[in-house]
C-alpha positions in Angstrom: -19.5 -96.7 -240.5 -22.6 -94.2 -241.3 -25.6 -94.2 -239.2 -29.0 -93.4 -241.3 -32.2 -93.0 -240.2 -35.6 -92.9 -242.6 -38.7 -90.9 -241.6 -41.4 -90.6 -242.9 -44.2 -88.7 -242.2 -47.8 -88.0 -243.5 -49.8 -84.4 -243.2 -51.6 -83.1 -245.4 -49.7 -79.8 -245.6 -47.0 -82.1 -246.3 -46.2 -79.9 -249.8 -45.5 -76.4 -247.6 -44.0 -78.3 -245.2 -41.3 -79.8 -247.5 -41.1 -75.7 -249.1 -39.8 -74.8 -245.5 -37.7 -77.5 -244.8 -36.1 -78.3 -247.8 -33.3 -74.8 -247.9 -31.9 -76.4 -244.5 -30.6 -79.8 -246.3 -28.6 -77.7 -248.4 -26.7 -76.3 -245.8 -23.7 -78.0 -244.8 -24.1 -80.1 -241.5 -20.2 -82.0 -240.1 -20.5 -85.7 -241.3 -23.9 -85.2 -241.8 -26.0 -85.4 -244.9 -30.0 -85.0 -245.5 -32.2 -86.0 -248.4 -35.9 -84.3 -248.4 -38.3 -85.7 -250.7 -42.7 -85.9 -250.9 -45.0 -87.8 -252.5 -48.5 -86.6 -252.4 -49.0 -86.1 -248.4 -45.8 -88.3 -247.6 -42.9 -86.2 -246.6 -39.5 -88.4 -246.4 -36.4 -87.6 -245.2 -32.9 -89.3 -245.3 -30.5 -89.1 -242.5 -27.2 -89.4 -242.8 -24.2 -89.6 -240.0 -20.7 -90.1 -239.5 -21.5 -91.3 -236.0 -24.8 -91.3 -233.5 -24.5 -88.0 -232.0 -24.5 -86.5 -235.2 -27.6 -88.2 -236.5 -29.7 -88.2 -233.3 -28.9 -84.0 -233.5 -29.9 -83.9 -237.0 -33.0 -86.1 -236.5 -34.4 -83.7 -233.5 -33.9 -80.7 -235.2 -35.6 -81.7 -238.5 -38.4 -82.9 -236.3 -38.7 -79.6 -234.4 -38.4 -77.9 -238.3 -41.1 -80.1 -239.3 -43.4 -79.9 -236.2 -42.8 -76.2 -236.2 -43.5 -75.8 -240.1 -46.8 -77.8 -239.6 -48.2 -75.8 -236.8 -47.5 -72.2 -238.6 -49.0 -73.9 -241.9 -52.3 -74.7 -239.5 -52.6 -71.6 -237.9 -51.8 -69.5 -241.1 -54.2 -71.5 -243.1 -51.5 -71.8 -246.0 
């Protein structure tokens, strides 16, 4: 059974913050698989598990990547 989980999230940096996530869902995560996509200021990601621990791991860590992306984009001014 796979566990998914859909989040999606609007910024308006969303296009720099997809740049600096996007290189971590190609590395290859056990039983775990992640789609990034962005429309306009919609960023979306996929989550993908073999079971719940791995998915709830994968789901905190792209949300740190994604709060941490945003935050550096705000401060920098890029």
């Amino acid at each position: 059974m796979m566990h998914t989980a859909t989040i999606i999230l609007q910024h308006p940096k969303a296009g720099v913050i997809e740049k600096t996530i996007r290189p971590e869902s190609a590395v290859e995560i056990p039983r775990t698989s992640v789609k990034v996509s962005r429309q306009d200021d919609k960023l979306r990601l996929d989550i993908e598990s073999g079971d719940v621990n791995g998915l709830r791991a994968a789901v905190n860590s792209y949300l740190r990547w994604v709060g941490m992306a945003a935050e550096i984009s705000e401060r920098t001014g890029e």
